[in-house]
C-alpha positions in Angstrom: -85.8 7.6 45.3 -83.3 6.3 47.8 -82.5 7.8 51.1 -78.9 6.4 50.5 -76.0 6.5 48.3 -73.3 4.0 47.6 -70.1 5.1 46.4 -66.9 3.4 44.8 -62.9 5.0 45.0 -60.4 4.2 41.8 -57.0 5.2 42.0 -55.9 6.7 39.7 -52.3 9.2 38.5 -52.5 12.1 36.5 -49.5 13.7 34.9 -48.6 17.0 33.5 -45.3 18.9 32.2 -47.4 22.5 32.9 -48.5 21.7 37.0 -49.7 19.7 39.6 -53.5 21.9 39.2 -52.9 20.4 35.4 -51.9 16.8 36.0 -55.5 16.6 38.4 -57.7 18.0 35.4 -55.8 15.5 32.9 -56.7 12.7 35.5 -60.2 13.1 36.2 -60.8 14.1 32.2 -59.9 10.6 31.6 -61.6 8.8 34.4 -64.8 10.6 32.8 -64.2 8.9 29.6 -64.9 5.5 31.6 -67.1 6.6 35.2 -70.0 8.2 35.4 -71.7 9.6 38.4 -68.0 11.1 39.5 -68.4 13.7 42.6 -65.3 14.0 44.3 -60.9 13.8 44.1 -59.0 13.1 46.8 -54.8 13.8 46.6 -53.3 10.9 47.9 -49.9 12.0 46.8 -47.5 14.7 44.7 -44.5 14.0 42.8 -42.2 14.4 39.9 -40.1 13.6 37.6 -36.5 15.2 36.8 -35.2 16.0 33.7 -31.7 17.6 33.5 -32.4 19.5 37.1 -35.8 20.6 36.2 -39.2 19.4 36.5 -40.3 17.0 33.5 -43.3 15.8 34.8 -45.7 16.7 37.7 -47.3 13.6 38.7 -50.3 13.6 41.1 -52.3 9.9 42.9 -55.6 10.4 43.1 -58.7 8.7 44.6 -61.9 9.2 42.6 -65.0 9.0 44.2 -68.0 8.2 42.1 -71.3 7.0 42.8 -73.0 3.3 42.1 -75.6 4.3 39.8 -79.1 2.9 41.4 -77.9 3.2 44.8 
């Protein structure tokens, strides 16, 4: 077994019309599809998009830590 880890950050942003706690799930669901080995988030950034004078879209940058498998 290794005494160290290497580790990789993707950027990545998630979008929901429910909430900002939503758009981060949808985000790192999907990333899961594709990376393995994921540990950590990181918000980078919040936004949104305006419909009519309401929120249409909560949109949240991420940074996804994940491990190098083998390291």
């Amino acid at each position: 077994m290794s005494d160290h880890h290497v580790y990789k950050k993707v950027e990545v942003v998630g979008s929901s019309k429910k909430s900002i706690e939503d758009a981060i799930e949808n985000a790192i669901a999907e990333c899961s599809k594709n990376l393995r080995n994921i540990e950590w988030f990181e918000v980078q950034e919040t936004r949104g998009h305006v419909v009519d004078g309401k929120v249409g879209h909560y949109q949240v940058v991420l940074k996804i830590g994940f491990k190098i498998e083998g390291s």
